[in-house]
PAKE-490946 format. One record per residue (C-alpha): residue number from 1; residue in one letter; x, y, z. Coordinates in steps of 0.2 Angstrom, whole numbers, plus 2048, in hexadecimal, padded with zeros to 3 digits. Each point is the difference from the previous one (the first is absolute). Layout:
BEGIN
+-----+------+-----+-----+-----+
| seq | type |   X |   Y |   Z |
+-----+------+-----+-----+-----+
| NUM |    A |   X |   Y |   Z |
...
+-----+------+-----+-----+-----+
//
This chain:
BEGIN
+-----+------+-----+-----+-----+
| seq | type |   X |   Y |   Z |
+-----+------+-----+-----+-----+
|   1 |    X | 1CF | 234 | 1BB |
|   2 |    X | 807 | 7F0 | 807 |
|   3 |    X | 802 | 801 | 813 |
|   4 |    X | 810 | 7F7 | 809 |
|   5 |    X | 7FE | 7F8 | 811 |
|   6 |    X | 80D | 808 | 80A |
|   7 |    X | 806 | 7F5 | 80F |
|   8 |    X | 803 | 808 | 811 |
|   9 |    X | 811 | 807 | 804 |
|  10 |    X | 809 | 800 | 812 |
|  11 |    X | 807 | 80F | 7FC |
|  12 |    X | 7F1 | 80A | 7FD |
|  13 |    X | 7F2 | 7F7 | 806 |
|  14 |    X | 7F0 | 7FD | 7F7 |
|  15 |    X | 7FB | 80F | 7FF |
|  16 |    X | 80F | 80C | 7FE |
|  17 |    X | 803 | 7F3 | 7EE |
|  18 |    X | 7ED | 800 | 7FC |
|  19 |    X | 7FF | 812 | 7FF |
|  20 |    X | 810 | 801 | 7F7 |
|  21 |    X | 7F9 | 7F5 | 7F2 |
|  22 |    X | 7F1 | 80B | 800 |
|  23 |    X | 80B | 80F | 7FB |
|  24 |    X | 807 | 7F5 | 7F3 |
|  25 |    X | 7F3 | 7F9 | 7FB |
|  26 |    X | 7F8 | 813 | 7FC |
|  27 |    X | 80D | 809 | 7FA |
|  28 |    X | 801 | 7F1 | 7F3 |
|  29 |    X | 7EF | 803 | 7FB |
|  30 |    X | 801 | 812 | 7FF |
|  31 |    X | 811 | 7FD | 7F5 |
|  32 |    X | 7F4 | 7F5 | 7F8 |
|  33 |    X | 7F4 | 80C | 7FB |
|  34 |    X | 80D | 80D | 7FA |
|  35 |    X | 808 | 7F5 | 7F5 |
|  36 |    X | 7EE | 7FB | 7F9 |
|  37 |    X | 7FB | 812 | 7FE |
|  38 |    X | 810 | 803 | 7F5 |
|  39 |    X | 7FD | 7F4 | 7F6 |
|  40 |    X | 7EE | 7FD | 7FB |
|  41 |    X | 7FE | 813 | 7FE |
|  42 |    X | 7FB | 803 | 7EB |
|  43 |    X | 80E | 80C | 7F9 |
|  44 |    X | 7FA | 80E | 7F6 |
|  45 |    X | 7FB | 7FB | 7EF |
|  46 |    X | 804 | 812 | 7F9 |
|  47 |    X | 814 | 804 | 801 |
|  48 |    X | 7FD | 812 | 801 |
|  49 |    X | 7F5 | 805 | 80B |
|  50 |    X | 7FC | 814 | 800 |
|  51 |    X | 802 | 803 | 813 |
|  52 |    X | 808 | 7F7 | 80E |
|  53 |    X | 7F8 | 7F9 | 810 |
|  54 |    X | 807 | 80F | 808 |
|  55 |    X | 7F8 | 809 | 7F6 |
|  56 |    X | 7EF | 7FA | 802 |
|  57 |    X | 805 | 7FE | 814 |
|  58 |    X | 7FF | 812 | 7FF |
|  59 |    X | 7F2 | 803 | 7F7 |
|  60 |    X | 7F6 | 7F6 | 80E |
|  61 |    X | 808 | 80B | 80C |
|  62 |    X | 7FA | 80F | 7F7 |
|  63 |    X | 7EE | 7FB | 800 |
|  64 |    X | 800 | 7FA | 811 |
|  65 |    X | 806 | 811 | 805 |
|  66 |    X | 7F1 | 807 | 7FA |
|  67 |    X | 7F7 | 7FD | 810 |
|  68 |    X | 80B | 80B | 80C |
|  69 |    X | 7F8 | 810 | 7F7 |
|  70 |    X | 7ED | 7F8 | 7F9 |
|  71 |    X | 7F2 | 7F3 | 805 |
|  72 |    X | 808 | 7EE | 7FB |
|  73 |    X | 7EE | 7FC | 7F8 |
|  74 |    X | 803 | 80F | 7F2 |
|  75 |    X | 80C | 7F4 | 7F9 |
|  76 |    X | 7F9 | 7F0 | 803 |
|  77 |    X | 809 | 7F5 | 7F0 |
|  78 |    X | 803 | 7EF | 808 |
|  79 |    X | 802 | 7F7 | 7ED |
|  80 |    X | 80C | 80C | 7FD |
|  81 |    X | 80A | 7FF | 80F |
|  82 |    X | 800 | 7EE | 7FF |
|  83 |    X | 807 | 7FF | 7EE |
|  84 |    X | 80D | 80A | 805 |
|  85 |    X | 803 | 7F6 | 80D |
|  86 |    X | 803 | 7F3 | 7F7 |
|  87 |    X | 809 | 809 | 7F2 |
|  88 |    X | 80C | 804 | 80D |
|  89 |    X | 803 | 7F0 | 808 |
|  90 |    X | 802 | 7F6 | 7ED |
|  91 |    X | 80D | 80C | 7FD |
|  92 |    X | 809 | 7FE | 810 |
|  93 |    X | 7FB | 7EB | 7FE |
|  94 |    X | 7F6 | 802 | 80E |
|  95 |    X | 7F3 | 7F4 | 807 |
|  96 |    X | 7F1 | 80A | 807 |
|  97 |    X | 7F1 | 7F7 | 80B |
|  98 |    X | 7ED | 803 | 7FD |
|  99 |    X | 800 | 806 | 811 |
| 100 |    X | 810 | 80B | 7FF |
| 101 |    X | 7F8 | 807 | 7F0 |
| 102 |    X | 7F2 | 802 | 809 |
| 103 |    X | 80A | 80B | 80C |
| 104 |    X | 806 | 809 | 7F3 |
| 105 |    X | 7F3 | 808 | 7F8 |
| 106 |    X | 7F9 | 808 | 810 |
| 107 |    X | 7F1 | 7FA | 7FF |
| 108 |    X | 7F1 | 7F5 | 80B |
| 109 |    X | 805 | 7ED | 7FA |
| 110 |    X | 7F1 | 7FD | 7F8 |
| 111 |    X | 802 | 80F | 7F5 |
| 112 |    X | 812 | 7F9 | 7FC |
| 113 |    X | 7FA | 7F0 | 7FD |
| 114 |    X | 7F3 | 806 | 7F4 |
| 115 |    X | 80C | 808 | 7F9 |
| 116 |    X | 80D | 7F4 | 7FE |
| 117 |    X | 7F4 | 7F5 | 7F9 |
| 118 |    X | 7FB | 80B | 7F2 |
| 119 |    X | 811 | 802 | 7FA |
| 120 |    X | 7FF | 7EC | 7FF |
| 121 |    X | 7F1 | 800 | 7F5 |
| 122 |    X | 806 | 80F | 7F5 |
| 123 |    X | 812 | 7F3 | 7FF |
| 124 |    X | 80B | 80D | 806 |
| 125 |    X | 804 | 7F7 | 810 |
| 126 |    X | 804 | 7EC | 803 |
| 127 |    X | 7FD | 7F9 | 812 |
| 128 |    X | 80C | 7F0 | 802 |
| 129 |    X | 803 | 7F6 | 811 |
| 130 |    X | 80D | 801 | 80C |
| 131 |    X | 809 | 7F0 | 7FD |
| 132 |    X | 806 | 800 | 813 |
| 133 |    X | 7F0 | 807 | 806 |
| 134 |    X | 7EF | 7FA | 7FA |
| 135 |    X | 7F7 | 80D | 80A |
| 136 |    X | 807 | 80E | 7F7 |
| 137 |    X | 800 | 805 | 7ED |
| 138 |    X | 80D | 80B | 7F7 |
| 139 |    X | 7F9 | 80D | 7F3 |
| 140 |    X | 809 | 807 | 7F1 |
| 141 |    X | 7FD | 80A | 7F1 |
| 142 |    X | 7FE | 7F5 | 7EF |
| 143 |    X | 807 | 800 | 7F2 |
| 144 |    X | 7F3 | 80E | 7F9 |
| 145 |    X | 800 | 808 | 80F |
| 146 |    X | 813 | 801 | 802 |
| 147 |    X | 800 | 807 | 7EC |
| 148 |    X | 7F1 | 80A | 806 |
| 149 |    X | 809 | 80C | 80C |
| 150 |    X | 811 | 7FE | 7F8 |
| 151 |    X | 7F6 | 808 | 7F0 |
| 152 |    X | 7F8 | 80E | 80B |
| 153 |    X | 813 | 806 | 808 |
| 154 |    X | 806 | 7FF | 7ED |
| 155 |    X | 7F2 | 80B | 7FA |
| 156 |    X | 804 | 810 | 809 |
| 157 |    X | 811 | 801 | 80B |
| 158 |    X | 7F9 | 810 | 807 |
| 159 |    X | 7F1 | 7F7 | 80B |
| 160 |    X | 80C | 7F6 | 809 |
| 161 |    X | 802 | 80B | 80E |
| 162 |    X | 7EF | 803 | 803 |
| 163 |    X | 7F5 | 7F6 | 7FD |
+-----+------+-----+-----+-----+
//
């Protein structure tokens, strides 16, 4: 992002206009990155998708319930999760961070990371850059693996809800 040298102003002062250009200056690059997040997020290659992000939303919520009434490692299924997580969030045309899948799937980072990075190998998942953030990369369900749970929704309507 190109920087402009702002000049000093009697009516503010230097510091009053400096921190004015620094508001500017990051609401343009969060406007920046919204914009970027609309457009560079893949559409869904399958027009009809058998469930909507709601949908799935709610099926996470469902199995997160789960540990109000049992012990959360009875139903340890952090690939899972994260696949739905990302089902979710390509149907919403969401972008979702390794670390915020990483929250997501309620588990120690390194399990998620394990994880993550056996849906790489198995080429459900792709791993791409954030173009406005070299530190952080952006996940998402490939092709196959966007076919993949699009296929298992199709297959029986009724495991939707509780799966």
């Amino acid at each position: 992002m190109e920087h402009f040298k702002i000049s000093p102003s009697p009516r503010f002062g230097n510091d009053a206009l400096a921190d004015r250009a620094g508001a500017i200056r990051e609401r343009l690059t969060s406007a920046l990155r919204i914009v970027e997040q609309v457009t560079s997020v893949p559409t869904s290659l399958l027009p009809d998708q058998p469930v909507a992000e709601k949908d799935i939303r709610a099926i996470l919520n469902f199995r997160r319930a789960r540990a109000q009434y049992f012990d959360g490692e009875l139903f340890a299924d952090p690939a899972w999760d994260m696949l739905l997580e990302l089902y979710a969030a390509r149907l919403g045309q969401l972008r979702i961070s390794v670390g915020a899948l990483c929250a997501g799937a309620a588990v120690p980072a390194t399990t998620a990371l394990r994880w993550i990075a056996t849906l790489e190998s198995k080429g459900l998942v792709e791993r791409k850059a954030d173009p406005m953030d070299g530190r952080r990369f952006h996940l998402s369900l490939s092709d196959c693996g966007l076919e993949a749970m699009a296929n298992y929704f199709r297959s029986d309507p009724a495991r939707k809800s509780f799966t």
